[in-house]
C-alpha positions as CSV (number, residue, x, y, z in Angstrom):
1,X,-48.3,47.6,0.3
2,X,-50.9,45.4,-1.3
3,X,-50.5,43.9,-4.9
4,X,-53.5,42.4,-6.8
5,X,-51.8,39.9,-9.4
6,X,-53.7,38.5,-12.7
7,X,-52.4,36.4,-15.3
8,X,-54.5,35.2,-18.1
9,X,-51.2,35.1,-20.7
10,X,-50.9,31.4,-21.4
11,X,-52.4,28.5,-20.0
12,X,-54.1,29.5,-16.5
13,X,-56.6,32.0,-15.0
14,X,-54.7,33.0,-11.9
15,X,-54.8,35.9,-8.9
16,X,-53.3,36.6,-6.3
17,X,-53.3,38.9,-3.1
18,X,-49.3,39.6,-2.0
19,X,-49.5,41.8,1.1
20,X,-45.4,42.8,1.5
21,X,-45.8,44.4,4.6
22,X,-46.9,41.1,6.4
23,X,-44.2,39.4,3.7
24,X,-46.9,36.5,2.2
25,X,-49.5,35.9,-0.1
26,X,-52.7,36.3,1.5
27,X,-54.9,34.9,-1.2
28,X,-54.3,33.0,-4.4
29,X,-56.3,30.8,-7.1
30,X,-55.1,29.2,-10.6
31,X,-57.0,27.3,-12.6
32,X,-55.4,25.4,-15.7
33,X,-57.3,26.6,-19.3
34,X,-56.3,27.0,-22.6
35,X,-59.5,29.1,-23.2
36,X,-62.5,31.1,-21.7
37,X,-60.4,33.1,-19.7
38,X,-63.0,35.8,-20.1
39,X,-65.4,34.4,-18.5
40,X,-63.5,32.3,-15.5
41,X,-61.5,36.0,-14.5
42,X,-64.1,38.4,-12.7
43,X,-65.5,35.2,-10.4
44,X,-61.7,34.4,-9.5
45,X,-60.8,37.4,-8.6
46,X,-63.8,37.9,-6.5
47,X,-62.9,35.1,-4.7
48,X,-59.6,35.7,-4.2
49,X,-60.3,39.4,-3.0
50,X,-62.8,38.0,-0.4
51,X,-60.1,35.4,0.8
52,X,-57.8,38.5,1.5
53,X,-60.3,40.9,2.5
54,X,-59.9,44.6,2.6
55,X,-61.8,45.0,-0.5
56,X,-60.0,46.8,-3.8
57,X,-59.5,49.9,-1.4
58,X,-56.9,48.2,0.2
59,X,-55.1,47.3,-3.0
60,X,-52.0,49.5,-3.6
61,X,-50.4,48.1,-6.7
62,X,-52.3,45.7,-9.5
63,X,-50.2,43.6,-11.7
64,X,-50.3,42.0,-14.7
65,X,-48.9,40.1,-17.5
66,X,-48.4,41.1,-20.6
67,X,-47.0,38.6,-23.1
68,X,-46.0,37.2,-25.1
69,X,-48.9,34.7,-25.2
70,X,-52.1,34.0,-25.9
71,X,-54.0,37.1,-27.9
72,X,-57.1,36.8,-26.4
73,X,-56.1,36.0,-23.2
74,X,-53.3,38.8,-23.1
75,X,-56.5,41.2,-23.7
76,X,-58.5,39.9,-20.5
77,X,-56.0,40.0,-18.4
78,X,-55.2,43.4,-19.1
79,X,-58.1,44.7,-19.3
80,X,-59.6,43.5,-15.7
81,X,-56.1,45.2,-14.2
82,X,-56.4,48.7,-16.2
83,X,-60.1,49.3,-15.0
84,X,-59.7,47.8,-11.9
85,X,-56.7,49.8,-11.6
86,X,-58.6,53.2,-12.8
87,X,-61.8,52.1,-10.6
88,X,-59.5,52.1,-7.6
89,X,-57.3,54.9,-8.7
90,X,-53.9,53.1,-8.2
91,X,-51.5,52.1,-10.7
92,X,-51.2,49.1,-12.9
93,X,-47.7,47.5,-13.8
94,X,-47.3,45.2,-16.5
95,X,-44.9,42.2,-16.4
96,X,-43.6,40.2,-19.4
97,X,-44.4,36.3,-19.0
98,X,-40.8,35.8,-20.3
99,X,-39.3,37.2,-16.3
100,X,-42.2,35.7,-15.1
101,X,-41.2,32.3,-16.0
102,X,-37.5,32.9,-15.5
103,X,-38.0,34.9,-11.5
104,X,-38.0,31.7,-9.4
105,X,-35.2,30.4,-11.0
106,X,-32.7,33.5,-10.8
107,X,-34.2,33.9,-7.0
108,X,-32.9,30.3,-6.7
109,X,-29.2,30.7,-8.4
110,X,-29.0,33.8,-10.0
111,X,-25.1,32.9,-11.0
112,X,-26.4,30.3,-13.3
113,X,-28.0,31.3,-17.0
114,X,-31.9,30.9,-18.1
115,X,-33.8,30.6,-20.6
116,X,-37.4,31.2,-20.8
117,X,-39.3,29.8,-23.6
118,X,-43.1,29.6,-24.6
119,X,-44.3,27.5,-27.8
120,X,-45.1,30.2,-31.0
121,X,-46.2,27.7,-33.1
122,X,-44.9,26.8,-36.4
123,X,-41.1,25.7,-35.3
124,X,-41.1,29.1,-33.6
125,X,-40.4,30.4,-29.8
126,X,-40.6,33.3,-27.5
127,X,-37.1,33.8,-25.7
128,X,-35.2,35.4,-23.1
129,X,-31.7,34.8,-22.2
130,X,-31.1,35.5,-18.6
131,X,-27.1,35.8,-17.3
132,X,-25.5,36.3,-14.1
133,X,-27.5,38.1,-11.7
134,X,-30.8,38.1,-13.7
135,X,-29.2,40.5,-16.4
136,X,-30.7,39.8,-19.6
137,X,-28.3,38.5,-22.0
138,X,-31.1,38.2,-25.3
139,X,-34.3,40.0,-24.7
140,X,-37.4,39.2,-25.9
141,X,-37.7,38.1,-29.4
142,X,-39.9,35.5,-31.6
143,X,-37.2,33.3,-32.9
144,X,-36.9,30.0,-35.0
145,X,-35.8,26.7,-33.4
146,X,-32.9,26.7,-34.8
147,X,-31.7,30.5,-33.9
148,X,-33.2,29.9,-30.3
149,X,-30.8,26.6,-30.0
150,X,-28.3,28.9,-30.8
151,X,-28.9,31.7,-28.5
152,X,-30.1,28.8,-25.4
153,X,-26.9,26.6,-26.6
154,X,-24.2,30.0,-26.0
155,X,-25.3,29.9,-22.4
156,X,-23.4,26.8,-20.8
157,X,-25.4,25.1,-18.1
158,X,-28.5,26.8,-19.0
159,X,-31.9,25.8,-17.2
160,X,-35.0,26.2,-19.4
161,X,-38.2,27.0,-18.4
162,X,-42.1,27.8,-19.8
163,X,-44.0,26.0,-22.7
164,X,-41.4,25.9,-25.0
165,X,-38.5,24.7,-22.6
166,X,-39.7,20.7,-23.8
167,X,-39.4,21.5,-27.2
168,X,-35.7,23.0,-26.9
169,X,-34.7,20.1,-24.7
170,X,-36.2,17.6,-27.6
171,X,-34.3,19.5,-30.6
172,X,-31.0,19.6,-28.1
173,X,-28.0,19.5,-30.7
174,X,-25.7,16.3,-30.2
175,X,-22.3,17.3,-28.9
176,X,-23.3,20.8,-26.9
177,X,-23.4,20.4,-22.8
178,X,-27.5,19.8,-22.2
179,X,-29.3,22.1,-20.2
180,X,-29.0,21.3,-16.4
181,X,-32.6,21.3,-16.0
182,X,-35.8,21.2,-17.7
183,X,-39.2,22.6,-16.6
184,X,-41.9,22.6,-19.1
185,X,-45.0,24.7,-17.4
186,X,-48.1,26.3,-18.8
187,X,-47.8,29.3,-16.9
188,X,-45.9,31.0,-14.4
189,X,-46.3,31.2,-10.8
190,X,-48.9,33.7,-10.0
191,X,-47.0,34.4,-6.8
192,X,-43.6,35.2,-8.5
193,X,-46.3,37.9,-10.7
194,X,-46.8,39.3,-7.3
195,X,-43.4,39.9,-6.4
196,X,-41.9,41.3,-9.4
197,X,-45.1,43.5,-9.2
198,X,-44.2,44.7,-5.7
199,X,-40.7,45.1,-7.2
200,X,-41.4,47.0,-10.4
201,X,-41.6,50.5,-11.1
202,X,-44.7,52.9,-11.6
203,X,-44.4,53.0,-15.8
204,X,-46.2,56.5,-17.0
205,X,-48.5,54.4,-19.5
206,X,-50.7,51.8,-18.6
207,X,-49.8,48.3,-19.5
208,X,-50.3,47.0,-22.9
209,X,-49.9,44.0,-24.7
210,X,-46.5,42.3,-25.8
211,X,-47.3,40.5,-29.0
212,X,-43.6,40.3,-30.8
213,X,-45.4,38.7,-33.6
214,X,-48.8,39.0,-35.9
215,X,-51.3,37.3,-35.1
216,X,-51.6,33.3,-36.9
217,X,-55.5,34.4,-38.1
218,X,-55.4,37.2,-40.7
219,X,-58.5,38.6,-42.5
220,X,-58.7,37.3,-45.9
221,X,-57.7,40.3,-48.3
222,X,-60.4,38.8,-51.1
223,X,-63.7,39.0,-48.4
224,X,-62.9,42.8,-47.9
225,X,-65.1,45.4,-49.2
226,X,-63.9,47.5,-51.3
227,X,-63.7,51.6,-50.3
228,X,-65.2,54.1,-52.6
């Protein structure tokens, strides 16, 4: 089975070509950016396609991530995958960024807790709680500092990872056991997007965006037209 995986949730523009049956990635790009992940994504993934060859015909599977993150760049991302995926007619699986983050880490120890974290803004955090054997112990929620201290802080020995994993190490309450590591990344690996997309099952609706929270821009209620 082939796997086209995208990921335009935080940080990067990324793709990647995971060809299972052969057991490797056959293709992969990522570029850092914050922004203009519309325009960067199509170009990629052309290159990346004609690095693995076969053309979209030989994609099986395409992948995707779908939050929490950025709100524009959720929307590209999925998007390219749901009419590449309808183009191609094969199915499209969406991934949160939350396991995306956390998947190396539970393939590397999966008896040790983790916690995957990505900067909301305002004193706020996306979070996942991962235990023993990857089962997730708090799933995703938007949470405050403070209540994600608590939650990251109940798992001894915890290892944090994503955007938000500095900030939690930084606001670390005096007295509790630190964390026993510390990755602050922009994104996740677009290989580990692959491999949970190989691994994930067909859902019945195509993938959508994971938000958790409103937007931070909001129309202003005083510029809006009145209805007759």
């Amino acid at each position: 089975m082939r796997i086209l995986a995208i990921d335009t949730a935080l940080e990067a523009c990324a793709a990647a070509v995971l060809d299972t049956a052969r057991g490797e990635i056959v293709a992969r790009e990522s570029i850092a950016m914050a922004r203009g992940h519309a325009e960067a994504l199509m170009p990629l993934i052309d290159r990346v396609m004609a690095e693995a060859g076969g053309g979209f015909d030989a994609i099986d599977r395409f992948a995707v991530t779908v939050g929490p993150g950025s709100f524009t760049g959720l929307r590209v991302g999925i998007a390219a995958a749901r009419g590449l995926a309808l183009a191609a007619n094969k199915p499209a699986v969406g991934l949160t960024t939350l396991a995306a983050f956390a998947a190396p880490l539970i393939a590397e120890d999966d008896t040790l807790p983790v916690v995957a974290a990505i900067d909301a803004r305002h004193e706020h955090v996306y979070l996942q709680v991962f235990g023993p054997g990857g089962r997730t112990l708090v799933p995703p929620r938007v949470s405050s500092l403070r209540d994600a201290l608590r939650a990251a802080t109940t798992s001894r020995g915890a290892r944090l990872i994503g955007t938000g994993a500095a900030m939690l190490a930084a606001a670390w309450p005096t007295g509790e056991k630190p964390p026993r590591s510390v990755e602050q990344r922009g994104a996740p690996d677009i290989d580990w997007i692959a491999q949970l997309g190989a691994a994930a099952s067909e859902d019945a609706d195509p993938p959508k965006p994971l938000y958790l929270k409103p937007p931070d821009a909001q129309p202003q209620e005083a510029a809006l037209i009145a209805r007759r």
